[in-house]
C-alpha positions in Angstrom: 248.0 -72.0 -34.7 246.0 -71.7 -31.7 244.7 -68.4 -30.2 245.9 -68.5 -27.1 247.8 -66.2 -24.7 251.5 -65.6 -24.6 253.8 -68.5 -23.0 254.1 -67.3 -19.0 257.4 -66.5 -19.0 259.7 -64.7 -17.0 259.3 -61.4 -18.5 256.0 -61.5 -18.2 256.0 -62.5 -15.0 258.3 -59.6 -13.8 257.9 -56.9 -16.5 256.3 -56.8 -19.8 256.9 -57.5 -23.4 255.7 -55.5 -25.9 254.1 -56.4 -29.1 252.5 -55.3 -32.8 249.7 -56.3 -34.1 250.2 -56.7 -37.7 246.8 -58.1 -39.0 243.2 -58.6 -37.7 241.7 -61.7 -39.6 238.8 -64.0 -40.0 238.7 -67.2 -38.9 236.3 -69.9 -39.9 234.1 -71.7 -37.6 235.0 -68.3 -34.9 232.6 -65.6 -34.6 235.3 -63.5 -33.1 237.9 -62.2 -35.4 242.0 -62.8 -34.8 244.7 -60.3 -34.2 248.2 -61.8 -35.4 250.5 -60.2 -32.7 254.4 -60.0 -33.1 256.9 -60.2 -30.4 260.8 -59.9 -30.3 261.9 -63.6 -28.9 263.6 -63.2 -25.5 266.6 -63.9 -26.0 267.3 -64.7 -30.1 267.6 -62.9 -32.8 264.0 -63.6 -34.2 260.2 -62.7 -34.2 257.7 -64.5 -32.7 254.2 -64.3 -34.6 251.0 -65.2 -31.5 247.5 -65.3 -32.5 245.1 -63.4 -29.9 241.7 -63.1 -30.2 240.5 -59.7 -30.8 239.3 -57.3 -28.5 237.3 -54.7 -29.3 238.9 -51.6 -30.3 242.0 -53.2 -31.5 243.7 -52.2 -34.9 246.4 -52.7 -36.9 249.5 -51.2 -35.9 248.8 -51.1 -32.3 251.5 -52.1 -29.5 249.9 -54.1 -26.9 251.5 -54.9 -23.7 251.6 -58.5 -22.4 252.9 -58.5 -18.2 252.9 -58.1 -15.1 253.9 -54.3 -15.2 251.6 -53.9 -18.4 249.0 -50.7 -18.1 245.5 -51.6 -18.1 244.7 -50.6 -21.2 242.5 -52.0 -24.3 244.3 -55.0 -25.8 247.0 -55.4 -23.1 246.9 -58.9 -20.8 247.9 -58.8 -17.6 247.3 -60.8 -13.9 243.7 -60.4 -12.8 245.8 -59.2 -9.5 247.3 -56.2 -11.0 244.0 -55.0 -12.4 241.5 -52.6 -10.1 238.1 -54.6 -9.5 235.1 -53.7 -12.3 237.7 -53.8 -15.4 236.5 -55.8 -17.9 238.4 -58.5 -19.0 238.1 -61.5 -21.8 240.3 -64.8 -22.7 240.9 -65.1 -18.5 243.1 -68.0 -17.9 241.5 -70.8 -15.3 244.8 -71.5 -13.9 247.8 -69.7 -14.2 249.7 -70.7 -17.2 247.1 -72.2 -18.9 247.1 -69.7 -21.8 243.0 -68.2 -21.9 239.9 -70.5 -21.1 237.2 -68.1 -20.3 235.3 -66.0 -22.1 236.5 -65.8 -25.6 233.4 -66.1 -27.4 232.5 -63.1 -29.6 230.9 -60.4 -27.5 232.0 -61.9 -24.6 233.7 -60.1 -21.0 234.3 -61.5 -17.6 234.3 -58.7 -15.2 236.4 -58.4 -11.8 234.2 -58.6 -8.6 236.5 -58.5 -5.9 240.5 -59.4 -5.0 241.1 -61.0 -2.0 244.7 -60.1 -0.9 244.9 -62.8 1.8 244.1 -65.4 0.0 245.0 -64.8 -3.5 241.9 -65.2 -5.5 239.8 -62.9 -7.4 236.1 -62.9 -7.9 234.7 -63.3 -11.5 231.2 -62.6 -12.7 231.3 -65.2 -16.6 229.4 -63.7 -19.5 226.5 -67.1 -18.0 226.3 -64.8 -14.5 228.0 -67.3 -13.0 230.5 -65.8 -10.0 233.9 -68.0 -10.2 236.8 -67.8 -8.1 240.3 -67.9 -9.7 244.1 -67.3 -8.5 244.8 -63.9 -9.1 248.0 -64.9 -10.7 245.9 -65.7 -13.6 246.2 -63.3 -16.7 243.0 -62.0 -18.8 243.1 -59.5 -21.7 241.7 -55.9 -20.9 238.5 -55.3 -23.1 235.5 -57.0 -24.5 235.8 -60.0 -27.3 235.3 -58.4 -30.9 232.8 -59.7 -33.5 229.5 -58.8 -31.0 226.1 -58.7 -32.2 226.4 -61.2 -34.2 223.2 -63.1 -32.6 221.4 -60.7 -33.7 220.8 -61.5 -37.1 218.3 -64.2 -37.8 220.0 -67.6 -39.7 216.4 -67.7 -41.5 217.2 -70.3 -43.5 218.4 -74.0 -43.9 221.3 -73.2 -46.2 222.8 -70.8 -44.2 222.6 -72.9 -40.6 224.5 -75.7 -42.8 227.3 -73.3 -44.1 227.9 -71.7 -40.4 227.8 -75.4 -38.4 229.8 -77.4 -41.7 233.2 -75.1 -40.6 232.5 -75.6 -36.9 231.4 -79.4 -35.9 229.2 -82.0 -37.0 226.2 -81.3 -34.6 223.8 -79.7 -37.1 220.7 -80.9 -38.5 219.4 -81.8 -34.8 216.6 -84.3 -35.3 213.8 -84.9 -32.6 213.7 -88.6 -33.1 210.2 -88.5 -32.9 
């Protein structure tokens, strides 16, 4: 499926829930690689597989915490509120609920400029520099998107532009139309 964030529910909105990354895999037409997380269903006798995108630093094995109560640590996602400003965050929801919109690019991080209690809105600086302000009820992922540095590598050649852009989307050979 997707890689999104958790479904806001009520234990995340109150607590947290705690889950195990079980693999960290490639997916095509992503620069950033995907951590299949596993989570005890709320309330049935079942598992329930999520795909994240990967932060880096995460591994196999790891429990990450997904809440409101969660610690700020590498891999967990909680509410931009709950975190102290200058973390460094990625996958930040727009609005609350809406399950990860910004930054989530590989390499990328959103970093937290300022709460304002009053009003409930936090201050964002976006990997373009770009300040935004979102409700601080919106939840972001400690930690910076894995798969960086991969700009840095030169295409060089025709074959290997067509191979990256035929996975992603049909907007490669650009032509001048001169």
């Amino acid at each position: 499926g997707a890689a999104k964030l958790r479904n806001l529910d009520k234990s995340e909105r109150n607590g947290y829930m705690k889950g195990v990354i079980k693999a960290i895999k490639h997916d095509p037409g992503r620069g950033a690689p995907i951590a299949q997380v596993v989570f005890r269903h709320p309330y049935k006798f079942k598992q329930v597989k999520e795909n994240f995108i990967a932060v880096e630093g995460m591994y196999t094995g790891q429990s990450i915490y997904c809440g409101r109560k969660a610690d700020v640590k590498i891999g967990n996602t909680l509410p931009l509120g709950s975190m102290p400003e200058g973390t460094i965050v990625s996958n930040v929801e727009e609005k609350p609920g809406d399950r990860g919109k910004l930054s989530r690019a590989s390499g990328d991080y959103a970093t937290i400029v300022a709460h304002n209690a009053e009003t409930g809105k936090t201050r964002l600086r976006l990997p373009s520099g770009s300040k935004k302000i979102v409700q601080s009820t919106c939840r972001g992922m400690v930690g910076i998107v894995a798969g960086g540095g991969r700009v840095d590598k030169p295409v060089l050649k025709a074959g290997r532009a067509f191979h990256k852009y035929r996975v992603k989307r049909n907007c490669w050979p650009k032509v001048r139309g001169v």
